[in-house]
TORVOMAR-316606 format. One record per residue (C-alpha): x, y, z; residue in one letter. Coordinates in steps of 0.1 Angstrom, whole numbers, plus 5000, padded with zeros to 4 digits. Each point is the difference from the previous one (the first is absolute). Layout:
% residues N
XYZa...
% end
This chain:
% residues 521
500050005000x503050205007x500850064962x496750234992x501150304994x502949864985x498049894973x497850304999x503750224994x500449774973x497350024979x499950385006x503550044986x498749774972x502649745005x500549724975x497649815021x497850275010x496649824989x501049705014x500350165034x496950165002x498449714993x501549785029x498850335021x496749984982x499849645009x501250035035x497450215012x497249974977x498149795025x500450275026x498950284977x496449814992x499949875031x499450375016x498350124967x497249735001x499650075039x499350294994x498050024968x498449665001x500049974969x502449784978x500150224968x500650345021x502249815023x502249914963x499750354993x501050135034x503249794993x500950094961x499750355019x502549965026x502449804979x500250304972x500450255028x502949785011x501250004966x500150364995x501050095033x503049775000x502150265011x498250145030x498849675015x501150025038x503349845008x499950035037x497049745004x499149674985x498750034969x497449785012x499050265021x499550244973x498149804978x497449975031x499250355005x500050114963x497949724995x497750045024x499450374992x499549914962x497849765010x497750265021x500350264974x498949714971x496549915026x499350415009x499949994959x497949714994x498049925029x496750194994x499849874964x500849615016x497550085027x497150114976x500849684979x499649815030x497150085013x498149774981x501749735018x500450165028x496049995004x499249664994x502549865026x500850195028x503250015015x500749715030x501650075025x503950064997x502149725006x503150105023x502650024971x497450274983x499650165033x504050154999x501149924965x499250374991x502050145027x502949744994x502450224976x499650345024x500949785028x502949844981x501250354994x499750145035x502749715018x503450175000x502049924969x501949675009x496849835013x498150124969x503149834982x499649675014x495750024998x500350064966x503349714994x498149725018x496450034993x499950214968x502549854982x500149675017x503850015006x502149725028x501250195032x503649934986x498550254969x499050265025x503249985027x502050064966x497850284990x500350185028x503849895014x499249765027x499549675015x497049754992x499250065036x499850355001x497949994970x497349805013x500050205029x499650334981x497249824979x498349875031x500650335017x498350184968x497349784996x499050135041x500350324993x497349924968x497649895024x500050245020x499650204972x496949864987x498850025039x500750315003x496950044976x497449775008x501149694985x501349635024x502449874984x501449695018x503750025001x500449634995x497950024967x501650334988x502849884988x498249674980x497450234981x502850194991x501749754984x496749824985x498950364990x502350294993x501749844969x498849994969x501749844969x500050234969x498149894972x501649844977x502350154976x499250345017x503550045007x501549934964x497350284986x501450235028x503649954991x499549984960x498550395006x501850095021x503249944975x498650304977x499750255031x503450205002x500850145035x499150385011x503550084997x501549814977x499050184972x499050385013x497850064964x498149705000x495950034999x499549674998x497649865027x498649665002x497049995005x498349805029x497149794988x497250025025x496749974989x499350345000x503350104979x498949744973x499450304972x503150155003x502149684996x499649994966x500650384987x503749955024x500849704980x499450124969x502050305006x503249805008x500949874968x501849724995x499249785027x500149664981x497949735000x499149935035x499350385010x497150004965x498549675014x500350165034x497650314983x497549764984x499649795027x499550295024x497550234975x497949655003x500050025037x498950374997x497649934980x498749705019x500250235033x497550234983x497749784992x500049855033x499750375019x497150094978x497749645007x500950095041x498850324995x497149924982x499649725030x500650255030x497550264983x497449764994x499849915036x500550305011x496750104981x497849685012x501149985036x500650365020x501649795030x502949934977x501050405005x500049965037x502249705001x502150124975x500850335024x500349705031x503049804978x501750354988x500150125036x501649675014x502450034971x500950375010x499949855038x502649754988x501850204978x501150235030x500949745018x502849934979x500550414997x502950135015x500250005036x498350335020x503050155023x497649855030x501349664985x503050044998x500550135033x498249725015x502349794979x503050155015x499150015032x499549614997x503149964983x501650195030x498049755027x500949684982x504350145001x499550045037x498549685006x502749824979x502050125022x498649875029x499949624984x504450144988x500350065044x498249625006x502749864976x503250135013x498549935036x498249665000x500150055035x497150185001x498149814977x497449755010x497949754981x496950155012x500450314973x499349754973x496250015011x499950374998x497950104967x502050274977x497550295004x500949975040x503650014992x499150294978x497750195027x502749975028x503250084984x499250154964x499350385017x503149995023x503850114995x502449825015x503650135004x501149845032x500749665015x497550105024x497150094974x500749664981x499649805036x496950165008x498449974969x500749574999x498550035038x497450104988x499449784970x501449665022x496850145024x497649994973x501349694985x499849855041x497050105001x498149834971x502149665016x498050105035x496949994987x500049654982x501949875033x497250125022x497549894975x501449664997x500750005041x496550075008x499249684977x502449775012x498650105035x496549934990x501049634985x501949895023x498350035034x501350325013x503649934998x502850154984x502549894974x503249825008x501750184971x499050324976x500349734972x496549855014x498750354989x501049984962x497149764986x497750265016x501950304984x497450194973x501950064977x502649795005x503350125019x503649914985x501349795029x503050184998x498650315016x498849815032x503949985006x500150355019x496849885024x500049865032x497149845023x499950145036x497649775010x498849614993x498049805014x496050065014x498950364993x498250045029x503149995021x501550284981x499350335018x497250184986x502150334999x503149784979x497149824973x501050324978x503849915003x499749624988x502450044970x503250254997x502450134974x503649815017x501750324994x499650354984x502050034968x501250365011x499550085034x499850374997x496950044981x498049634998x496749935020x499549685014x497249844988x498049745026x497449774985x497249825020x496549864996x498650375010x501950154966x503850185000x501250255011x503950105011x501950325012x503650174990x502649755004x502150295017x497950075028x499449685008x503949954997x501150255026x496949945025x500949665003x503850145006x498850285023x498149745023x503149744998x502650245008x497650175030x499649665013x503949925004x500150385017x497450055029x497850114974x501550264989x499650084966x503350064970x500550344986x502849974972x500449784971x503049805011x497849905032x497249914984x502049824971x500949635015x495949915005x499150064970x498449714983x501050114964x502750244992x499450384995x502250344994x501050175029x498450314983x496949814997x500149885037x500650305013x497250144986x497349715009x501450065035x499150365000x497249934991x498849765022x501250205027x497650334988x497149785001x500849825032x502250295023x
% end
């Protein structure tokens, strides 16, 4: 893929192989070209058009194609813009042809894929430029992650994870507006939908023009233009073939075949016009429908419009959230030790809600932000204990489990067994010879991950519950340390510091001590 614009300096500087070139370009991309067009147009014909279009513009503008992006990038914009501009010019006089149809079966409802395929190409183009690279590599042009890692100078690995990383930040895209999208599926429909092979031969016809189009400035006099043959250019095909003399064989075939076609076109246009005003005359409810299909075309239309400064400061603001919460998951990576299997229950739009509006620029900010996210993630474990505790309880004549792994078959939904490896039981046996004032305190976390800013959760048949791992640190070290000294009470750090059940910073001590000692003078 590297070798693009390569080719495209070659053919502009008309180099011995300077057709041959475009034509591998031509046949490289092709696919992605109609592939947008026909999203966009929905209709084969205009979506052929739509490409002949974009391929001749390439063609002229050889010289001014963009070498600082991927050329496959630069085919998806223009394309997608030629592509609105050929439906603003022909979708009235498609809808009015229509309507006939349109009438007699009325739409059913959309199936998913037509729920966000119109919004596919502006949400392609509004991922940042390497992950619009890799959207467009995998699932446009069907290329291997080798292909892309190459494209865009690195690994297999990384590659999949910038694909994977784009195809989130598509659905969240298409959320953003209304429309689930299941992440797992995203990336399937993708592949089953967004690529579109090229009818056949369409990329020969493309290439054979484009040999008799000379660049913009090759030749500074030239007045040449090839003409694009939409079906609303048909007429004007023939008077700029004629005019170019000596075009050979091919181009005077070329002219026949296409004065047929505008002929054909005509005749077509008038019957459907004939057909659209006929109805029109016997049934008045045709008008009001009519005005219902061109307004959900206009409604549709702007969708795909450029983006209202609104959006794209939404956008960025998004963009900004989702950088701070990568780098949250970048702190969890270089410091495993505050990770915990528990955050792989936490759903991404928590993850999101909790960290995405934060800045983090201390160790301090990072630790606090995990605390909180382990507490969410203990949490959801806490409520399926409970849940399954109360059950056990229920089954089993009022006594307790010997071990938390009794509890998993009762777990809804299911728990990783893993995760049960930071719990303890604090009491087994008959639940009536637990204290009533200890049945909320029948399971506990072993040990806080950071000691500074962790709650302790407590679990028991009555629900869960739990307190700041910190307090309960240095109150159990206040009362061991007042019990070795007549009852009197520590007031530094370094006093306080051998009872401690888990390790703190003296700065942190220090402060929990004063604090205690405020409360209780």
């Amino acid at each position: 893929m590297g070798d693009d614009h390569e080719l495209l300096r070659r053919y502009h500087g008309r180099a011995p192989d300077a057709q041959a070139a475009f034509t591998t370009l031509v046949q490289r991309h092709v696919d992605l070209v109609y592939s947008v067009a026909l999203r966009i147009v929905r209709s084969p014909p205009l979506a052929e058009d739509v490409a002949q279009s974009v391929f001749f513009d390439l063609a002229r503008q050889s010289d001014r194609a963009p070498t600082d992006i991927p050329l496959v990038a630069w085919l998806h914009v223009v394309t997608r813009r030629a592509a609105i501009d050929a439906v603003r010019q022909d979708a009235r006089r498609r809808a009015r042809e229509a309507v006939a149809a349109t009438l007699a079966d009325a739409s059913p409802s959309p199936a998913p894929w037509s729920d966000f395929e119109p919004l596919l190409d502006e949400a392609v183009e509004s991922l940042p430029a390497p992950d619009r690279t890799a959207i467009l590599l995998r699932f446009f042009e069907n290329k291997s992650l080798r292909d892309i890692g190459a494209a865009l100078g690195t690994s297999d690995d990384a590659a999949q994870k910038r694909v994977a990383r784009a195809v989130d930040q598509l659905r969240g895209f298409f959320s953003r507006r209304g429309i689930a999208v299941p992440a797992a599926g995203l990336a399937s429909t993708l592949s089953a939908h967004a690529f579109h092979a090229a009818p056949a031969g369409l990329g020969s016809m493309i290439s054979s023009a484009a040999a008799l189009t000379v660049p913009a400035a090759a030749v500074a006099v030239e007045t040449t233009r090839v003409i694009v043959m939409t079906t609303l250019q048909k007429s004007a095909v023939v008077a700029a073939f004629v005019a170019v003399g000596g075009f050979g064989l091919y181009e005077a075939t070329l002219v026949a075949r296409t004065a047929d076609d505008l002929a054909a076109t005509r005749r077509e246009v008038a019957r459907a016009g004939t057909a659209v005003h006929a109805l029109r005359t016997a049934q008045n409810a045709a008008a009001a429908r009519l005005q219902s299909i061109e307004t959900e075309l206009d409604r549709r239309l702007a969708l795909t419009a450029a983006k209202s400064p609104a959006d794209v400061a939404l956008e960025q603001k998004m963009h900004e959230w989702l950088a701070r919460l990568d780098t949250v998951h970048q702190f969890l990576a270089r410091r495993p030790e505050f990770n915990v299997p528990e955050l792989q229950l936490l759903p991404r739009e928590l993850w999101f809600e909790l960290a995405g509006g934060k800045i983090f620029e201390t160790d301090g900010d990072f630790r606090r932000i995990t605390s909180q996210l382990r507490d969410r993630a203990e949490g959801l474990v806490a409520a399926r204990l409970s849940s399954a505790l109360r059950a056990y309880v229920g089954a089993n004549a009022e006594t307790l489990p010997a071990t938390l792994a009794d509890l998993l078959p009762l777990c809804d939904p299911p728990l990783d067994p893993a995760i049960l490896g930071r719990y303890k039981l604090l009491h087994t046996g008959k639940l009536v010879d637990v204290p009533q004032r200890e049945r909320s305190k029948i399971i506990s976390v072993i040990a806080p991950i950071d000691a500074e800013f962790d709650r302790l959760p407590t679990i028991g048949t009555n629900g869960y519950g739990g307190s700041g791992a910190i307090f309960q640190n240095v109150s159990s070290a206040i009362e061991a340390y007042a019990g070795l000294h007549g009852g009197q009470r520590p007031t530094s750090a370094a006093q306080l510091k051998p009872f401690l059940r888990w390790p703190l910073s003296d700065e942190a001590a220090q402060r929990t001590l004063d604090e205690f000692s405020r409360r209780r003078p």
